[in-house]
C-alpha positions as CSV (number, residue, x, y, z in Angstrom):
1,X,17.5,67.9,74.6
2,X,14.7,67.2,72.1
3,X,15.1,66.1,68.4
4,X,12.9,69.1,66.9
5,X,12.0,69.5,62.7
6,X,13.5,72.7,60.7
7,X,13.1,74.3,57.9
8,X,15.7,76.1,56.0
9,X,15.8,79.4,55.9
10,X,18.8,80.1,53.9
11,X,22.0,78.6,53.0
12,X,24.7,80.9,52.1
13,X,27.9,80.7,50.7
14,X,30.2,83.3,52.7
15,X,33.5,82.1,50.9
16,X,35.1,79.7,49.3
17,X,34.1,76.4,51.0
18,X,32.1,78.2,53.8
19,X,28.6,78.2,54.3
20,X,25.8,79.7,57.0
21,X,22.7,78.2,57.0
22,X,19.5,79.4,59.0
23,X,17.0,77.3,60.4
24,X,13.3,77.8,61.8
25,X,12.8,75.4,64.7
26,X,9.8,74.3,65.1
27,X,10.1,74.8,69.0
28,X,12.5,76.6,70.5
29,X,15.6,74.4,71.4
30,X,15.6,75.6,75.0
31,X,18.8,77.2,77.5
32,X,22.2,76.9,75.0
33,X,25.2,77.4,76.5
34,X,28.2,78.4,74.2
35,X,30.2,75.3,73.0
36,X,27.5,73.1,73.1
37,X,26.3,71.5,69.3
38,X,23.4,69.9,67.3
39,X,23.5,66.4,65.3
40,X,22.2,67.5,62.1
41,X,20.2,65.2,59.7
42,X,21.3,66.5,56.2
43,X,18.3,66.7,54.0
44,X,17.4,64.3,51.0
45,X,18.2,60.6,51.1
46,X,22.3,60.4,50.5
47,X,23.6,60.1,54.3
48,X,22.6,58.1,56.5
49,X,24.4,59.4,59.6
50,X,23.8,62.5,61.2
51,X,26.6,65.4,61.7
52,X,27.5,67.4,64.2
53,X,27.5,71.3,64.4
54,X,28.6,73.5,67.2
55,X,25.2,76.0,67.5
56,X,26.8,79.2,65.8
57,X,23.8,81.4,66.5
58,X,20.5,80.7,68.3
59,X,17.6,83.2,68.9
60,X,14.0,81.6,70.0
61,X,13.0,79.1,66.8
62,X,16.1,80.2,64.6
63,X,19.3,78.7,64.8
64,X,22.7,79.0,62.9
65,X,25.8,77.0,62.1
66,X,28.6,78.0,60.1
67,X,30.4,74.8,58.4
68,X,33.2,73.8,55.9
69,X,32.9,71.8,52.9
70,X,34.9,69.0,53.7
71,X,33.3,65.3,52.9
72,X,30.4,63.9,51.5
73,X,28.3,65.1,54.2
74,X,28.6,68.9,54.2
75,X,28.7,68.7,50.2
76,X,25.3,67.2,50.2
77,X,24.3,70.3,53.1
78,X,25.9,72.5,50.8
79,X,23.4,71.9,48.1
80,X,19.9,72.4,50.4
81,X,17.8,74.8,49.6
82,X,15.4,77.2,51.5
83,X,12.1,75.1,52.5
84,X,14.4,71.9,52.7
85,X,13.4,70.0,55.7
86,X,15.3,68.2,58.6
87,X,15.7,67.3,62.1
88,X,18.0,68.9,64.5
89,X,18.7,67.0,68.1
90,X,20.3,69.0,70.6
91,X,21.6,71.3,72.6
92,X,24.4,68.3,73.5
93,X,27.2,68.5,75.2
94,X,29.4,70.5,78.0
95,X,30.1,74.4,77.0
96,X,32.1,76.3,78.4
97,X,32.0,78.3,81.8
98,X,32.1,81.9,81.5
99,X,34.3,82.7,84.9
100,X,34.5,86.0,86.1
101,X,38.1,87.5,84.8
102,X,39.3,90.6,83.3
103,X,40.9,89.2,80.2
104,X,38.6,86.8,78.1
105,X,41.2,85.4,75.4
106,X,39.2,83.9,72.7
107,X,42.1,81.8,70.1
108,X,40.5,80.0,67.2
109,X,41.5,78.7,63.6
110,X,39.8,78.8,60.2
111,X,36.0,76.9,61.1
112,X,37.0,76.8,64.7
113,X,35.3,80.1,65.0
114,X,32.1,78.9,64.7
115,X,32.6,77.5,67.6
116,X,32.9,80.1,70.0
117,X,30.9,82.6,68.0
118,X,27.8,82.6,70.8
119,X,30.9,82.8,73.1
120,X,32.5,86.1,72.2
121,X,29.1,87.6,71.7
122,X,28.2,86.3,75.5
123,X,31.6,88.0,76.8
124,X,31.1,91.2,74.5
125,X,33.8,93.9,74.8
126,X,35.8,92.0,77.6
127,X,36.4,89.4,74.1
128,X,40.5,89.4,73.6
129,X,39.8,87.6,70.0
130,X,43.0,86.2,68.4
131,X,41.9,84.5,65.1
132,X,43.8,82.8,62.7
133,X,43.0,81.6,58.5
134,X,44.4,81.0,55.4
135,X,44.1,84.8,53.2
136,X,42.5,88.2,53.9
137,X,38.9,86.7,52.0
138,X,38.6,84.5,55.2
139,X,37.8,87.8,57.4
140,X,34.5,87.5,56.3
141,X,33.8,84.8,58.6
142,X,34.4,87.4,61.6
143,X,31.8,89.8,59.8
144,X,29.2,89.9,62.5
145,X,31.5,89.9,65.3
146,X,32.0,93.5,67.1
147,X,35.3,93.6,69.3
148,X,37.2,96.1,70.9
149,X,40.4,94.0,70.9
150,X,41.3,91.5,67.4
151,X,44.2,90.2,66.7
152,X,44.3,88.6,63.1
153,X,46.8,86.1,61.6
154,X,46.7,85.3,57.8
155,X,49.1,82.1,56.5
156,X,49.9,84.3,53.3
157,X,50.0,87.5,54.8
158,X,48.0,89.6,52.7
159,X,46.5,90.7,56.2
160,X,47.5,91.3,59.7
161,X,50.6,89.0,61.1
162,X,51.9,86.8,59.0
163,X,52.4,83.3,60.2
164,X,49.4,81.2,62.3
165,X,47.5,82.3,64.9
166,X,49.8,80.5,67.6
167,X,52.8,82.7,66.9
168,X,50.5,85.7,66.7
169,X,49.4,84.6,70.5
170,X,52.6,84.0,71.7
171,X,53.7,87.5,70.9
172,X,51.2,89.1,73.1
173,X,51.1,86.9,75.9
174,X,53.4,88.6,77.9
175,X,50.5,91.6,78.3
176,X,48.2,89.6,80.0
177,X,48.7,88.4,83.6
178,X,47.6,84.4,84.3
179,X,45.4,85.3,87.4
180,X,43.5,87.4,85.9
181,X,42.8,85.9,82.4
182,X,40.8,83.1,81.2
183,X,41.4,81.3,77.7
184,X,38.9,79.7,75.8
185,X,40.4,78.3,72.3
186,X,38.7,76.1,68.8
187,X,40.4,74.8,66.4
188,X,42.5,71.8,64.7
189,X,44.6,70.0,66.8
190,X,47.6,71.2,65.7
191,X,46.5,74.5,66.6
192,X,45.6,73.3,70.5
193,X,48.8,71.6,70.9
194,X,50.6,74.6,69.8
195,X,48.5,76.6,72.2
196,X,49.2,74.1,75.2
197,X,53.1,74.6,74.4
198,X,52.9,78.6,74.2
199,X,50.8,78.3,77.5
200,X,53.3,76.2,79.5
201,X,55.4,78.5,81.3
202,X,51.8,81.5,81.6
203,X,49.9,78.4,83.0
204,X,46.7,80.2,82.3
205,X,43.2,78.6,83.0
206,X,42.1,77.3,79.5
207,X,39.0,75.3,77.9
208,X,39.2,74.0,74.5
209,X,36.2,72.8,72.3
210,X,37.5,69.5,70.6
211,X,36.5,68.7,67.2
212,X,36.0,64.6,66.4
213,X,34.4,62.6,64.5
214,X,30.6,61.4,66.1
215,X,28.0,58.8,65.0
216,X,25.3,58.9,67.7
217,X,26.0,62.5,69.2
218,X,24.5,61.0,72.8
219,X,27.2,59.3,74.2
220,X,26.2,55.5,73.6
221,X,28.3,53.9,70.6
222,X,31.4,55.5,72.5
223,X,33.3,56.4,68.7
224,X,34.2,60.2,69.8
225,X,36.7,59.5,72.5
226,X,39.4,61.2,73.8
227,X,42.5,60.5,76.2
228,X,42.7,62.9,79.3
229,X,44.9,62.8,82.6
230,X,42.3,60.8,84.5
231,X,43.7,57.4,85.8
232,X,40.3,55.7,86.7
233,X,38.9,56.6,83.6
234,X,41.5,58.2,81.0
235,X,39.0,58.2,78.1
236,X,36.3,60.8,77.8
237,X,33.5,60.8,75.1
238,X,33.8,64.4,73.0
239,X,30.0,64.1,72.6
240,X,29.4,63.9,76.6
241,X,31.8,65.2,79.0
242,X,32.8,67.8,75.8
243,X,33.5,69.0,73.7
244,X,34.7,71.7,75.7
245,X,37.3,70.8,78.5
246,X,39.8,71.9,80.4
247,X,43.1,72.0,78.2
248,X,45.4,70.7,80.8
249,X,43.4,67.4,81.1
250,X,43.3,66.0,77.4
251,X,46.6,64.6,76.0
252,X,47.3,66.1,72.6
C-alpha cells in the first residue's frame, strides 16, 4: 500500500451520470487483486475527505475507475480535466479468491460493475455475467467486456429481460449445479439481499463486494462497519476485512 501522485489522463463521460477516468501513476501501485479499491483525493480544493474507488482497470502506471455522479464528491471528479493532479492510496482491502470451479457467476447492478470488472477479465470465458441497469444506454458500461455467456436485465425493458437482475438470476439458476459453481456478486444492497434469498435453497459458495461509506480507507476511525455472523466480534470494517466477503456471513 503506498499513497502514490497521478495525473489524469482522461475523464470521460460514458453515459448519463457515468464517468471513466485514467490515471498515470507515478509508480506502479504493485500486485491488485480484483475487489480491492483506492481512496482517491479529488482534485482542487472543495473536499476535504478522500473517496473510495474499487480499481476498475490497472495496467503498470495506469489505473482506471468507473464511478457515478452521486454527491458533491464525484460532481467535483466529474469536472477534472486531463493534467489535473492527485494522490491515489491503495491497493486496500480483501478481493476476492478466484477458486477453482466450472461455473464463475458474476451478478452485479448499475455501478456495481465496476467492481468486478478486473474480476471477469481475470476469469475470462469461464465469466457467467448476469448484469442488471436502468435502460438499454446503460450497456455501454459492459463495452470492453468480452463474454461467452451475458445475461442482461433492463428495469424498462427496452433490452434483454425485463424486470432486475435478481429475477433474471433466479430464472437460470436451476442450470447450474452448487458444487460446482462459484458466485461473486456487486451491487446495492437491495440487490445482495435479493441475491441471498434466491440463493437459499442452491446454497452456492458466494462473495459479495459491499459498498459503504469510508473516511480513512485504512481501517482506523472504524466509520465503514458492517454486522456479520461472528459472535466474538460481529462487526467488520468494509475497508479492512472487505469489501469483499463471504455472503453468508454479513447480515443484510
Amino acid at each position: 500500500m503506498d499513497d502514490i501522485e497521478a495525473k489524469i489522463i482522461t475523464n470521460r463521460n460514458i453515459v448519463k451520470d457515468y464517468f471513466l477516468l485514467r490515471l498515470r501513476l507515478a509508480r506502479p501501485l504493485g500486485t491488485v487483486v480484483p475487489g480491492q479499491f483506492v481512496m482517491l483525493k479529488i482534485p482542487g480544493n472543495t473536499v476535504f475527505l478522500r473517496r473510495p474507488f474499487s480499481i476498475y482497470d490497472y495496467k503498470r502506471d495506469v489505473m482506471s475507475i468507473m464511478y457515478k455522479v452521486k454527491g458533491s464528491g464525484t460532481l467535483a471528479l466529474s469536472n477534472a480535466v486531463k493534467g489535473d493532479s492527485t494522490m491515489v492510496l491503495g491497493p486496500l482491502g480483501r478481493g476476492f479468491n478466484i477458486y477453482n470451479k466450472p461455473n464463475h457467476i458474476v451478478v452485479a447492478g448499475g455501478i456495481g460493475i465496476a467492481g468486478v470488472h478486473l474480476l471477469i477479465k481475470k476469469i475470462k470465458a469461464n465469466a457467467h455475467v448476469f448484469y442488471g441497469c436502468t435502460d438499454e444506454k446503460e450497456l455501454l458500461l459492459l463495452n470492453d467486456l468480452k463474454m461467452q455467456d451475458k445475461y442482461i436485465s433492463t428495469i424498462d425493458g427496452s433490452y434483454g429481460y425485463k424486470g432486475n437482475v435478481i429475477d433474471l438470476f433466479r430464472t437460470r439458476l436451476k442450470d447450474y449445479n452448487a458444487r460446482d459453481t462459484q458466485v461473486y456478486a456487486c451491487g446495492p444492497e437491495g440487490m445482495l439481499k435479493g441475491l441471498k434469498h434466491a440463493l437459499e435453497s442452491h446454497r452456492a459458495p458466494c462473495q459479495v463486494l459491499v459498498e459503504e461509506r469510508m473516511a480513512c480507507g485504512l481501517g482506523l476511525c472504524f466509520g465503514c462497519v458492517k454486522k456479520t455472523l461472528d459472535e466474538k466480534e460481529p462487526y467488520k470494517r468494509v475497508c479492512k476485512e472487505g469489501p469483499v466477503f463471504n455472503l453468508w456471513q454479513i447480515c443484510l
